[in-house]
N, CA, C and O atoms as a Maestro MAE file, in Angstrom:
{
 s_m_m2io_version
 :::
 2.0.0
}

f_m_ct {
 s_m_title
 :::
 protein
 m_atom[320] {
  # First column is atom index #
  i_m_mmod_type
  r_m_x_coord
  r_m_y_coord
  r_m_z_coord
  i_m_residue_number
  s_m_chain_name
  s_m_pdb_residue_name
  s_m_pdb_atom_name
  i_m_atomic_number
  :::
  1 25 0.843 -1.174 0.000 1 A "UNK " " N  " 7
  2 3 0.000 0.000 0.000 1 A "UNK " " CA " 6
  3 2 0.890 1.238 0.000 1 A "UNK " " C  " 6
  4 15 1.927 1.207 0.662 1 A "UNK " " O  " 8
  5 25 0.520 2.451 -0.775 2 A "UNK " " N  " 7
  6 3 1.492 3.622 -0.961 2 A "UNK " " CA " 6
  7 2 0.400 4.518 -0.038 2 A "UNK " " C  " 6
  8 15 -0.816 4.423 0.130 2 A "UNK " " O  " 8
  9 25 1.496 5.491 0.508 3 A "UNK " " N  " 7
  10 3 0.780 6.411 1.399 3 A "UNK " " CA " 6
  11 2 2.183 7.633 1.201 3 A "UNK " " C  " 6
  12 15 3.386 7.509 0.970 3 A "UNK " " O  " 8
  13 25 1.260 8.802 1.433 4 A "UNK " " N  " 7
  14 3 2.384 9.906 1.028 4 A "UNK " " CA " 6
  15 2 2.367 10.745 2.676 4 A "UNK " " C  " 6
  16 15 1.458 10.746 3.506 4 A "UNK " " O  " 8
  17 25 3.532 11.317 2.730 5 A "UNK " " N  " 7
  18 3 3.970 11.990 4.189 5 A "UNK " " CA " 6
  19 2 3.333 13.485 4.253 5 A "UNK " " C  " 6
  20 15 3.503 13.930 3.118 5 A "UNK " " O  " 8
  21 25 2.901 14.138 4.776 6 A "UNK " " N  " 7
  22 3 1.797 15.120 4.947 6 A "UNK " " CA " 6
  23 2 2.865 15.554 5.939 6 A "UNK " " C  " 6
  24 15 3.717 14.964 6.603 6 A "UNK " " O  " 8
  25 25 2.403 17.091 5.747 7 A "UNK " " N  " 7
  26 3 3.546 18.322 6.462 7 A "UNK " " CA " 6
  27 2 1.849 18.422 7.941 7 A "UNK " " C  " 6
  28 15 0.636 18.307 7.764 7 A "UNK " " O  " 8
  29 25 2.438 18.603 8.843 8 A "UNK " " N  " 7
  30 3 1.658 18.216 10.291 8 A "UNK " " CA " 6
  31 2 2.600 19.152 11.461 8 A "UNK " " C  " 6
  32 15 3.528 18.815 12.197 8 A "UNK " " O  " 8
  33 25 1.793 20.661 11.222 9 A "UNK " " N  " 7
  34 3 3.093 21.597 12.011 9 A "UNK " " CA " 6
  35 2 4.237 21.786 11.610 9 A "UNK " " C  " 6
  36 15 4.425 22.055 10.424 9 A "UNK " " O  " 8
  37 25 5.175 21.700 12.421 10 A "UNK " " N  " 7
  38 3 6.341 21.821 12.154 10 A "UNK " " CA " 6
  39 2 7.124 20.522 11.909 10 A "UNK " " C  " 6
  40 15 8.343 20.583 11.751 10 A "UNK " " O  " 8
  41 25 6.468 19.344 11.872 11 A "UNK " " N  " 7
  42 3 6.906 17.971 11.846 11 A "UNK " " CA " 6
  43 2 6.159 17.415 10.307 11 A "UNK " " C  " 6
  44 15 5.715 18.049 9.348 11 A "UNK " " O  " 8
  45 25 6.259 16.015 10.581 12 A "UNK " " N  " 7
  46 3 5.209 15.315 8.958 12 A "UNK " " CA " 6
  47 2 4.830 14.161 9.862 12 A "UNK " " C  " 6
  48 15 5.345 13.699 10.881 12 A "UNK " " O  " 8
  49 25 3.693 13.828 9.109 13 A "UNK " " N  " 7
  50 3 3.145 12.779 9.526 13 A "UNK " " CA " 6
  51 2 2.659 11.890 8.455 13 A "UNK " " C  " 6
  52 15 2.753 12.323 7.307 13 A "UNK " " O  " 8
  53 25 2.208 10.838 8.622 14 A "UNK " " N  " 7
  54 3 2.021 9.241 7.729 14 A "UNK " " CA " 6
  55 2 1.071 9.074 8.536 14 A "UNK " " C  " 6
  56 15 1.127 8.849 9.745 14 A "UNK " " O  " 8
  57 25 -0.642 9.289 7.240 15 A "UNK " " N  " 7
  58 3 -2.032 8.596 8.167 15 A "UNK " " CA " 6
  59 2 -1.783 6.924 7.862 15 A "UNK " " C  " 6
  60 15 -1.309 6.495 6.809 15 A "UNK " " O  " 8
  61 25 -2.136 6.228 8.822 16 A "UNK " " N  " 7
  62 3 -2.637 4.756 9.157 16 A "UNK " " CA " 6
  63 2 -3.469 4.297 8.455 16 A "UNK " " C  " 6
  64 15 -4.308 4.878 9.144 16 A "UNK " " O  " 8
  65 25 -4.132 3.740 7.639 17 A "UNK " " N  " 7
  66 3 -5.443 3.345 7.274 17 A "UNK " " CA " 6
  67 2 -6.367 2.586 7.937 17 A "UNK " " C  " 6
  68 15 -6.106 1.383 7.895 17 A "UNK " " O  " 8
  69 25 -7.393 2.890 8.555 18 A "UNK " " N  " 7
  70 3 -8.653 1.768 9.163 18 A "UNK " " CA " 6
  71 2 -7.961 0.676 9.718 18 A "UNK " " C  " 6
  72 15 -7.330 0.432 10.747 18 A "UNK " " O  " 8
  73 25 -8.467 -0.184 8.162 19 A "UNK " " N  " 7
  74 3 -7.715 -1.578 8.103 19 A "UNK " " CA " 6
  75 2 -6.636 -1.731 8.421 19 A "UNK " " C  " 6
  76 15 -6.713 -2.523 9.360 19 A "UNK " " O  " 8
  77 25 -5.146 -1.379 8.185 20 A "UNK " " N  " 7
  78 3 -4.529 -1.281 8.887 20 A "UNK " " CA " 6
  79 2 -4.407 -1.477 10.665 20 A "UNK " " C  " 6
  80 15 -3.993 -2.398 11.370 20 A "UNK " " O  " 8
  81 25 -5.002 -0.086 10.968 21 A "UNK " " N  " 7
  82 3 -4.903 -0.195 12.373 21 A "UNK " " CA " 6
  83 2 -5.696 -1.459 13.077 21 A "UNK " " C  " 6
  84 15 -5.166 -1.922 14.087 21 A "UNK " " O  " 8
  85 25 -6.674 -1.927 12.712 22 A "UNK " " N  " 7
  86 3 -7.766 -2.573 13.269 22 A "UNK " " CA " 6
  87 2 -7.095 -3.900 13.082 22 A "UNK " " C  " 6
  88 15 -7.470 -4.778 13.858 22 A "UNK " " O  " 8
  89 25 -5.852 -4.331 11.895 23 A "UNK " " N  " 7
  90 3 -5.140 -5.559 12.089 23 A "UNK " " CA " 6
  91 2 -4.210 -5.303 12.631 23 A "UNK " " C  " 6
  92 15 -3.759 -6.312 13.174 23 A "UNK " " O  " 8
  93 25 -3.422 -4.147 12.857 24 A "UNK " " N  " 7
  94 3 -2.584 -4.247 13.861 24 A "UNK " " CA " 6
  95 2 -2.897 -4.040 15.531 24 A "UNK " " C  " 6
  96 15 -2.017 -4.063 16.391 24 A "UNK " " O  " 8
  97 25 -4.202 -3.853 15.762 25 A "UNK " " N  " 7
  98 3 -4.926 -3.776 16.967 25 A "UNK " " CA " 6
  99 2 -4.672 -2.514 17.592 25 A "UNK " " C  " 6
  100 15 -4.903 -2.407 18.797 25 A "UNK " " O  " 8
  101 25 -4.067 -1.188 16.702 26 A "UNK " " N  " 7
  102 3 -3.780 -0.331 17.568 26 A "UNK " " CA " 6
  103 2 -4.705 1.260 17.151 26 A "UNK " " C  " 6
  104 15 -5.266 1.408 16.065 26 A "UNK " " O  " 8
  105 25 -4.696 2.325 18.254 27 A "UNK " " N  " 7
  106 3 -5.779 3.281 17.539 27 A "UNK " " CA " 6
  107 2 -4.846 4.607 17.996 27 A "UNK " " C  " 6
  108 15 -3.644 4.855 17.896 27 A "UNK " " O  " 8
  109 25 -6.059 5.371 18.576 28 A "UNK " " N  " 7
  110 3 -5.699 6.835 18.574 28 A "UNK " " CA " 6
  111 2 -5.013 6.650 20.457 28 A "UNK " " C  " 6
  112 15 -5.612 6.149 21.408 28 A "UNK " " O  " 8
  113 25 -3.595 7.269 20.433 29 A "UNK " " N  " 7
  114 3 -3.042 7.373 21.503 29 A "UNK " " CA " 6
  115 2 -2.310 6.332 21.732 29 A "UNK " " C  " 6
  116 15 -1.481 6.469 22.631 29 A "UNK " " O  " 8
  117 25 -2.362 5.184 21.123 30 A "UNK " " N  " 7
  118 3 -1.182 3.899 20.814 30 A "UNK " " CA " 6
  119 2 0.187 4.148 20.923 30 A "UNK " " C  " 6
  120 15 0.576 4.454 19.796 30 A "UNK " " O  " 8
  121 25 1.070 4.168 21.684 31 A "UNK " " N  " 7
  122 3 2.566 4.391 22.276 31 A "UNK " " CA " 6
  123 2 3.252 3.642 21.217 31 A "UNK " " C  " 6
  124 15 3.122 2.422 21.316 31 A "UNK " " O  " 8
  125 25 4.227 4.234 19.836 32 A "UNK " " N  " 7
  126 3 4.713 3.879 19.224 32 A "UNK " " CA " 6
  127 2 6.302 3.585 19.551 32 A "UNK " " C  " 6
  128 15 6.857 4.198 20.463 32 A "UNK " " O  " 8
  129 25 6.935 2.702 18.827 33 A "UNK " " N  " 7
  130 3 8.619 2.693 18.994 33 A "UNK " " CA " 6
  131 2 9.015 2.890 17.187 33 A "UNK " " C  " 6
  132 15 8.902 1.962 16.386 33 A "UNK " " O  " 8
  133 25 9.423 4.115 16.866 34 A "UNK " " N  " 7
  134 3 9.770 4.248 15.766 34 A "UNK " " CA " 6
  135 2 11.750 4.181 15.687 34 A "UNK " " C  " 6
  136 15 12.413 4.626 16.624 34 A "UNK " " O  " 8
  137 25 12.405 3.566 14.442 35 A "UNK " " N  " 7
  138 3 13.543 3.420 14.461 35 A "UNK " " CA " 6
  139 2 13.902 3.094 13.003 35 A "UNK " " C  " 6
  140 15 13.251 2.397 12.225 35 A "UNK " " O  " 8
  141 25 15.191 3.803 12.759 36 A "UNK " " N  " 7
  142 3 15.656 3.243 11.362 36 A "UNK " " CA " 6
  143 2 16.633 2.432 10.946 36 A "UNK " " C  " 6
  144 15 17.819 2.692 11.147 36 A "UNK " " O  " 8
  145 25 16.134 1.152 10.196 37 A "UNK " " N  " 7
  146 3 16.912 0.044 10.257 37 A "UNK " " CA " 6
  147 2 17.067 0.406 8.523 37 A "UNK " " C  " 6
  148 15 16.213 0.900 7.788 37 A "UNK " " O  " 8
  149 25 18.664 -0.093 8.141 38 A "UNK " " N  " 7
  150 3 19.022 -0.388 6.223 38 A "UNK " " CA " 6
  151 2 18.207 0.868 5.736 38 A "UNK " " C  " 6
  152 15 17.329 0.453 4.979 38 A "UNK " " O  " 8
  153 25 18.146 2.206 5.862 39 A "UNK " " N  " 7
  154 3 17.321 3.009 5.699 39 A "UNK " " CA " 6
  155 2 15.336 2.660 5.035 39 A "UNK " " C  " 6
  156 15 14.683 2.808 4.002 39 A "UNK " " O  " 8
  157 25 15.147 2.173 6.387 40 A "UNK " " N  " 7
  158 3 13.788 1.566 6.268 40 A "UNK " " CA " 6
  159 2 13.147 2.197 7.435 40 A "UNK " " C  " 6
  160 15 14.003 2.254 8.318 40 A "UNK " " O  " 8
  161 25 11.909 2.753 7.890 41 A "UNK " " N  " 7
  162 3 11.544 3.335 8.859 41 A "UNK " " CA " 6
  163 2 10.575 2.036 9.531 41 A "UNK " " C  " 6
  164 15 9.652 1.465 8.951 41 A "UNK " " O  " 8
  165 25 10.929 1.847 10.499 42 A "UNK " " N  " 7
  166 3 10.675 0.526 11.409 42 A "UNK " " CA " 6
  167 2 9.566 1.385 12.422 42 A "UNK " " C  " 6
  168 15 10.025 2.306 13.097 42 A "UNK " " O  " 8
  169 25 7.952 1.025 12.519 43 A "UNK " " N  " 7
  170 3 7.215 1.645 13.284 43 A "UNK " " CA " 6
  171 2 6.901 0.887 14.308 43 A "UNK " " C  " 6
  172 15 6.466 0.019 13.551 43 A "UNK " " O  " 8
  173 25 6.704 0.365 15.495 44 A "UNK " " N  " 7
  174 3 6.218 -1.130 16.191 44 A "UNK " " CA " 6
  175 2 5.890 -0.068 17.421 44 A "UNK " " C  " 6
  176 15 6.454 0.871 17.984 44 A "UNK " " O  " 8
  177 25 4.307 -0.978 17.515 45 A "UNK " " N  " 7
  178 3 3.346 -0.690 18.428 45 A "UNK " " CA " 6
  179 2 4.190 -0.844 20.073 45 A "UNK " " C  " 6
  180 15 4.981 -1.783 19.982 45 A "UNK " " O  " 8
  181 25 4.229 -0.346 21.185 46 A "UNK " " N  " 7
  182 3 4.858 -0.786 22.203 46 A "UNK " " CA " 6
  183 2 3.574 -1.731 23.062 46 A "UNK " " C  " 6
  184 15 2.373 -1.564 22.850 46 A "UNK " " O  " 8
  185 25 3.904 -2.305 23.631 47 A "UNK " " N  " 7
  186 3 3.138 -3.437 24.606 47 A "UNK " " CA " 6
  187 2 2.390 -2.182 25.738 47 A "UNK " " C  " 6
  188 15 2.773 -1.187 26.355 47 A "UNK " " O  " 8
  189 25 1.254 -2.872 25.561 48 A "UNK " " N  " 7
  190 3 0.829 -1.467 26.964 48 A "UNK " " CA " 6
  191 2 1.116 -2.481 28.285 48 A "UNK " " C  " 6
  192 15 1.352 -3.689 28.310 48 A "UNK " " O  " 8
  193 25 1.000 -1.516 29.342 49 A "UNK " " N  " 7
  194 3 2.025 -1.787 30.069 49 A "UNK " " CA " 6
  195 2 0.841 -2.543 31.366 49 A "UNK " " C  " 6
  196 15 -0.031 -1.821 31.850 49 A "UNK " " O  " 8
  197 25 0.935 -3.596 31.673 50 A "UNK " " N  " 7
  198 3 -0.184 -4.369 32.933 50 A "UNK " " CA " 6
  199 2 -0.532 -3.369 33.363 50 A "UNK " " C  " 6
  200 15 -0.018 -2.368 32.864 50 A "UNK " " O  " 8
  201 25 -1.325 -3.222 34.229 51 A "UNK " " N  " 7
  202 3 -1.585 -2.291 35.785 51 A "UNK " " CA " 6
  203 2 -1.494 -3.481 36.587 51 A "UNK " " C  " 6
  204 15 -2.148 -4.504 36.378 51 A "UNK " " O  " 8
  205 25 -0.503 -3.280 37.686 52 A "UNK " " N  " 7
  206 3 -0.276 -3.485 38.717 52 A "UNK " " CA " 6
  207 2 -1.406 -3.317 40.021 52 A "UNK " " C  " 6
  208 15 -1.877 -2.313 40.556 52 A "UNK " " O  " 8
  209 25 -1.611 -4.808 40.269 53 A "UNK " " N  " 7
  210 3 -2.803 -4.752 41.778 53 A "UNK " " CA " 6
  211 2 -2.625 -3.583 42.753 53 A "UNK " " C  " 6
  212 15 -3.464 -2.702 42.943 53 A "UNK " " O  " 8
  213 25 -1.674 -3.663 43.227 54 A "UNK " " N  " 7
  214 3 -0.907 -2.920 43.972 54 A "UNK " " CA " 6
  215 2 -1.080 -0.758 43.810 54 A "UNK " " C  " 6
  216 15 -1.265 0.127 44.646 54 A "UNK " " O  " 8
  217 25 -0.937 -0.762 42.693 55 A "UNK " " N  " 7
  218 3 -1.201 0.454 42.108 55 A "UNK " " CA " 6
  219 2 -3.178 0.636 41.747 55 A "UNK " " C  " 6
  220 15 -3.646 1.767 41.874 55 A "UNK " " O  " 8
  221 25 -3.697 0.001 41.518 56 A "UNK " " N  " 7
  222 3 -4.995 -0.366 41.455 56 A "UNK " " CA " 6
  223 2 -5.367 -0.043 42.800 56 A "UNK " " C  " 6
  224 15 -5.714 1.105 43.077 56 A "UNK " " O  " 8
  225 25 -5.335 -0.780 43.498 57 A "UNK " " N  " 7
  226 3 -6.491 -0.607 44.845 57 A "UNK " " CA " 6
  227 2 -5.673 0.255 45.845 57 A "UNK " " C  " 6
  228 15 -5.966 0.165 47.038 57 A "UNK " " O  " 8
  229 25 -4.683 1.075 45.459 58 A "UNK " " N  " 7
  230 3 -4.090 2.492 46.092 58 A "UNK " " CA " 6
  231 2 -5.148 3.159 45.308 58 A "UNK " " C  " 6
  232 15 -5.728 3.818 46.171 58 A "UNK " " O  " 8
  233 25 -5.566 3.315 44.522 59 A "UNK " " N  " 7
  234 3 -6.706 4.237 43.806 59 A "UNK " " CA " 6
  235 2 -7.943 4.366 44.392 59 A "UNK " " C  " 6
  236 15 -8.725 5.311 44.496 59 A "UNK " " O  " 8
  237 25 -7.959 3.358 44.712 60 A "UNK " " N  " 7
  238 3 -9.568 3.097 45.767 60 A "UNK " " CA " 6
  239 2 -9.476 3.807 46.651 60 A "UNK " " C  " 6
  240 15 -8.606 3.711 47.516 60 A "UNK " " O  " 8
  241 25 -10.747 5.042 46.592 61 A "UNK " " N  " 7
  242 3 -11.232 5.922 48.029 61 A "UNK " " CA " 6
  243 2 -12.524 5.871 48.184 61 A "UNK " " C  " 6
  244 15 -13.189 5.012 47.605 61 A "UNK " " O  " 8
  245 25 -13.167 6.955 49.140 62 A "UNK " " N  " 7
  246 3 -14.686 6.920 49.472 62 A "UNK " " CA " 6
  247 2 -15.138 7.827 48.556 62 A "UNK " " C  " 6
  248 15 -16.316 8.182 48.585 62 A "UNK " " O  " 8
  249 25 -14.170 8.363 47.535 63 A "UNK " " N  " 7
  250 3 -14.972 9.075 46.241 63 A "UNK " " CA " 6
  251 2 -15.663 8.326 44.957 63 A "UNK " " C  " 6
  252 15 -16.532 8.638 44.143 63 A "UNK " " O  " 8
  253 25 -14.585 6.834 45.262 64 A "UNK " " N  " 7
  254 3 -14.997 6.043 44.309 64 A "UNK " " CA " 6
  255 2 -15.421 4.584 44.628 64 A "UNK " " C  " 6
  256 15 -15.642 3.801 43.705 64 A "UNK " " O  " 8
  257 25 -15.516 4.277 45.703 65 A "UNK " " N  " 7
  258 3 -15.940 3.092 46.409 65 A "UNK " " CA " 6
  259 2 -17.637 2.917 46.311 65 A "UNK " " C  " 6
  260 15 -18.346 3.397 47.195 65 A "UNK " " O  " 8
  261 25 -18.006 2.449 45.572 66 A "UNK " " N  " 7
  262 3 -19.729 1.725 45.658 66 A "UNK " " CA " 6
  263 2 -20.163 1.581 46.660 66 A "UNK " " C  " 6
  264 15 -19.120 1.561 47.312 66 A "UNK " " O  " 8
  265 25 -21.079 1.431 47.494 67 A "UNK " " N  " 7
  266 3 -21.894 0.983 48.641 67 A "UNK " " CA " 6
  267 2 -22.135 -0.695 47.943 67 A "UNK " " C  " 6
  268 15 -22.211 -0.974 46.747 67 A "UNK " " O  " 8
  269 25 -22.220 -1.673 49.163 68 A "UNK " " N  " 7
  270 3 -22.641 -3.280 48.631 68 A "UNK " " CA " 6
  271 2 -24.163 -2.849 48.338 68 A "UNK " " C  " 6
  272 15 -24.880 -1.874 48.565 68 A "UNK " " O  " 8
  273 25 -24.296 -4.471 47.525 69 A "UNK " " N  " 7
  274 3 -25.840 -4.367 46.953 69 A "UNK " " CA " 6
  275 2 -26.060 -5.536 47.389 69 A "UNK " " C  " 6
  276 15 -25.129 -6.274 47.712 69 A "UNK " " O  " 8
  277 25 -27.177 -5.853 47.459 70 A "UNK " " N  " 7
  278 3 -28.181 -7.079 47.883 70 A "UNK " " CA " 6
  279 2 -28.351 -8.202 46.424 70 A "UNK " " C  " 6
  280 15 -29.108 -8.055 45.465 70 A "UNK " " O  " 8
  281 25 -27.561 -9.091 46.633 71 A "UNK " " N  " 7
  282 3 -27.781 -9.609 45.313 71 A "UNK " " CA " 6
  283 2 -28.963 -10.802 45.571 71 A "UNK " " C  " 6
  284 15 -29.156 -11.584 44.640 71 A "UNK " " O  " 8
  285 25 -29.749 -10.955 46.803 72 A "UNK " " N  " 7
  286 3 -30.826 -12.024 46.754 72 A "UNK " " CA " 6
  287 2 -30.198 -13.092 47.745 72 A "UNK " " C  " 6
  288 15 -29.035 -13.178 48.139 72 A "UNK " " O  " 8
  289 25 -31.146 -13.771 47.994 73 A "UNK " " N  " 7
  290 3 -30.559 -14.949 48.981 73 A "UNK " " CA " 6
  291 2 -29.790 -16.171 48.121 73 A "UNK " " C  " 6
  292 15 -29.843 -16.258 46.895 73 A "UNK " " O  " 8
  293 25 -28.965 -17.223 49.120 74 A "UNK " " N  " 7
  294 3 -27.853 -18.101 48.423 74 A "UNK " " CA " 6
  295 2 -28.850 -18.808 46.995 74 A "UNK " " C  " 6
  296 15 -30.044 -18.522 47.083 74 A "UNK " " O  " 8
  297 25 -28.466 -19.660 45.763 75 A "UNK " " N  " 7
  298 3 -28.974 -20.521 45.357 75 A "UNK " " CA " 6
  299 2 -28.454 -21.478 44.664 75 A "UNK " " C  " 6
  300 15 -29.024 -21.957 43.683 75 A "UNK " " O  " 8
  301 25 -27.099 -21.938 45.174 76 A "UNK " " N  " 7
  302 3 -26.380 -22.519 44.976 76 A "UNK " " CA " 6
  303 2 -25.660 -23.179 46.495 76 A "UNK " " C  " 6
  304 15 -26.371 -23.339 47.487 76 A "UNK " " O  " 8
  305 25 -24.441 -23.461 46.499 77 A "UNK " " N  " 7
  306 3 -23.694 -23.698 48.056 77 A "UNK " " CA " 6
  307 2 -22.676 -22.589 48.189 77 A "UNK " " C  " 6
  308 15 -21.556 -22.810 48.648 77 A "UNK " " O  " 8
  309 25 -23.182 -21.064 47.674 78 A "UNK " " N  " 7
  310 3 -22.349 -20.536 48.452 78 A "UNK " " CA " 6
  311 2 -22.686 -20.321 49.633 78 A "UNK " " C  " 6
  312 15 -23.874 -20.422 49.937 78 A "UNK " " O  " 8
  313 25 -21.505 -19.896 50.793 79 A "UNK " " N  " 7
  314 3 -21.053 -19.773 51.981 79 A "UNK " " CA " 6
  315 2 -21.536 -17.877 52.185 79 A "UNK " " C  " 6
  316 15 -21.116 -17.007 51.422 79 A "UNK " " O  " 8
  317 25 -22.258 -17.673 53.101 80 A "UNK " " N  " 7
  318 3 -22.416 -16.089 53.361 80 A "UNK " " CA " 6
  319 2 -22.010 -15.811 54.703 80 A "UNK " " C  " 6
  320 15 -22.045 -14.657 55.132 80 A "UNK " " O  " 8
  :::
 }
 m_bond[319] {
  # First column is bond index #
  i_m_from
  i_m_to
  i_m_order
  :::
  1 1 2 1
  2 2 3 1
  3 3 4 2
  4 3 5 1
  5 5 6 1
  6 6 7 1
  7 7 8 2
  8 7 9 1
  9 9 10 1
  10 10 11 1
  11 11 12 2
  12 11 13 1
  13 13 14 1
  14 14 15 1
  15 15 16 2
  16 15 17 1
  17 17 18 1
  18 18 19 1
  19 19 20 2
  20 19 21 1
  21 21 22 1
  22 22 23 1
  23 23 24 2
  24 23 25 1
  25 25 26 1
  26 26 27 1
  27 27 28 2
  28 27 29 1
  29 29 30 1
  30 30 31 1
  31 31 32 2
  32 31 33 1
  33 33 34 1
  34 34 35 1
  35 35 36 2
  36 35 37 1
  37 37 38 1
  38 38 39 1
  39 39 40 2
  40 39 41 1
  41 41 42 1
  42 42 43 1
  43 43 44 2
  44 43 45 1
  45 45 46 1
  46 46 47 1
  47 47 48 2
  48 47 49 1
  49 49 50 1
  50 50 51 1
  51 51 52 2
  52 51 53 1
  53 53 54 1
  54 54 55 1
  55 55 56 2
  56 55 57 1
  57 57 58 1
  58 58 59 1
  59 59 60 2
  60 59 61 1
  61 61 62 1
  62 62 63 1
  63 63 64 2
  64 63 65 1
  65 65 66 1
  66 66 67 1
  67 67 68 2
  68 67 69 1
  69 69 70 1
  70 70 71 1
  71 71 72 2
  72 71 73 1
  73 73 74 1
  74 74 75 1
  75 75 76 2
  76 75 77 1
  77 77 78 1
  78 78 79 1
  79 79 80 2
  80 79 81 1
  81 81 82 1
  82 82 83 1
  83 83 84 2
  84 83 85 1
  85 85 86 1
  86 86 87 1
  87 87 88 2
  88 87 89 1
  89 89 90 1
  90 90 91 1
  91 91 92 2
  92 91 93 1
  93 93 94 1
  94 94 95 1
  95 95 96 2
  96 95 97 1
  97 97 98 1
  98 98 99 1
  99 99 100 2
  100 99 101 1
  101 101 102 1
  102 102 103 1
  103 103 104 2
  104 103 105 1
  105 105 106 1
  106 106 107 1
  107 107 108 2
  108 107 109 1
  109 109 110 1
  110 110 111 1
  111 111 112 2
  112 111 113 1
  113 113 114 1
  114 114 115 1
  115 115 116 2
  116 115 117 1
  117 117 118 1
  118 118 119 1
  119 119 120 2
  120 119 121 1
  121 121 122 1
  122 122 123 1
  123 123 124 2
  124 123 125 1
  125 125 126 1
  126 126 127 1
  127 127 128 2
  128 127 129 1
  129 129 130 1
  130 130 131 1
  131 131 132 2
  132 131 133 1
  133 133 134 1
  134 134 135 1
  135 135 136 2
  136 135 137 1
  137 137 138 1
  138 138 139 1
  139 139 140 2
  140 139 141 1
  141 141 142 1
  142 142 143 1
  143 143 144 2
  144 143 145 1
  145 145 146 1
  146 146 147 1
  147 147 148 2
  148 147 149 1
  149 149 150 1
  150 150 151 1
  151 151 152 2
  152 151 153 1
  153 153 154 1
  154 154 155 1
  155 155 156 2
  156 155 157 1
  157 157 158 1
  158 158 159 1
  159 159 160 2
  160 159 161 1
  161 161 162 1
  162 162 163 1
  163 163 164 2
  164 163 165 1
  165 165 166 1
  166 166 167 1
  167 167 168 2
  168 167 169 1
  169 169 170 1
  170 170 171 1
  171 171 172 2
  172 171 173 1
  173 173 174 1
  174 174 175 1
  175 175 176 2
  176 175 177 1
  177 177 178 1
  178 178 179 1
  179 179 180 2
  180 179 181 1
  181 181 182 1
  182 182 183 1
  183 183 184 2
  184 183 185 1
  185 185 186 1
  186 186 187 1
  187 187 188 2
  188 187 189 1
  189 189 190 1
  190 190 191 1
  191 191 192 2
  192 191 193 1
  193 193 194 1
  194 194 195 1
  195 195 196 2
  196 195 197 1
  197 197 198 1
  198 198 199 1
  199 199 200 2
  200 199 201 1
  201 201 202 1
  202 202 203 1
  203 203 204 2
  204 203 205 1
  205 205 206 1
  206 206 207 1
  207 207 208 2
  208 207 209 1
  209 209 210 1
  210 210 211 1
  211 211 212 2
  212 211 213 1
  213 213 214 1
  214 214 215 1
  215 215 216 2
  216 215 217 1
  217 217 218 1
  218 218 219 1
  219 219 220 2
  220 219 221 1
  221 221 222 1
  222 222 223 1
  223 223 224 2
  224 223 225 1
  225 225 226 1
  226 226 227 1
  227 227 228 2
  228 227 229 1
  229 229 230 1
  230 230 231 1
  231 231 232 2
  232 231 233 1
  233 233 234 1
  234 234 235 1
  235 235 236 2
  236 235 237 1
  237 237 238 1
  238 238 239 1
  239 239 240 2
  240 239 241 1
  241 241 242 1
  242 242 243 1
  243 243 244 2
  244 243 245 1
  245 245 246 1
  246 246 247 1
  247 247 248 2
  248 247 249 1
  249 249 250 1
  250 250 251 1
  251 251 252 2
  252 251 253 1
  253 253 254 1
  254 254 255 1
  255 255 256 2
  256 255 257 1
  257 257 258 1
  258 258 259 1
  259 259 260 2
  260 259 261 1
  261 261 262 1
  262 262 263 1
  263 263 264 2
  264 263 265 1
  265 265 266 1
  266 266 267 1
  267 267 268 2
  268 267 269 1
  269 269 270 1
  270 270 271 1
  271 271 272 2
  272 271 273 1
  273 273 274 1
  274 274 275 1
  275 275 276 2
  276 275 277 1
  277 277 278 1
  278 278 279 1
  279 279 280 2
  280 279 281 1
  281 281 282 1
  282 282 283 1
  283 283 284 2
  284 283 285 1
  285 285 286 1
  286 286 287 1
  287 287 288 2
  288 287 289 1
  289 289 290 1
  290 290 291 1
  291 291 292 2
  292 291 293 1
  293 293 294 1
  294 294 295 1
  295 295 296 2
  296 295 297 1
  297 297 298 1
  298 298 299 1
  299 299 300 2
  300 299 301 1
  301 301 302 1
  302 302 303 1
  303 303 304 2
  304 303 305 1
  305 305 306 1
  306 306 307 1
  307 307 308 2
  308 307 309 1
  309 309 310 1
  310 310 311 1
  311 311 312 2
  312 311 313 1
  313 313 314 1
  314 314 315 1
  315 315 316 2
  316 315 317 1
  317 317 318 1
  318 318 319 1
  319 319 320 2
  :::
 }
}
């Protein structure tokens, strides 16, 4: 597929196509690793990065904590 480099500010940019992105699984805000290999421009998506449990439920306050809900009595063998 040919695609031409577009002046974007003071920089250039190369649009993605749809298809493209949607087989490479990546969209708008996707953390790129760009590099030049044999003068070839090498673009590769970076791995997003886990979230950590640990960092997760440090987030948890009483701004964002739910009240419990009543989900009905047992109907199975769970234990209450």
């Amino acid at each position: 597929m040919r695609a031409t480099i577009r002046k974007w500010g003071n920089s250039l940019g190369l649009l993605i196509p749809s298809t493209m992105s949607r087989e490479l699984g990546i969209g708008e805000a996707t953390s790129v690793e760009m590099r030049v290999v044999k003068s070839s421009l090498i673009i590769k998506a970076k791995a997003a990065k886990k979230p950590e449990l640990k960092k997760l439920l440090a987030g948890i306050n009483q701004g964002n904590l739910h009240k419990a809900i009543e989900t009905g009595a047992p109907v199975g063998r769970e234990v209450w």
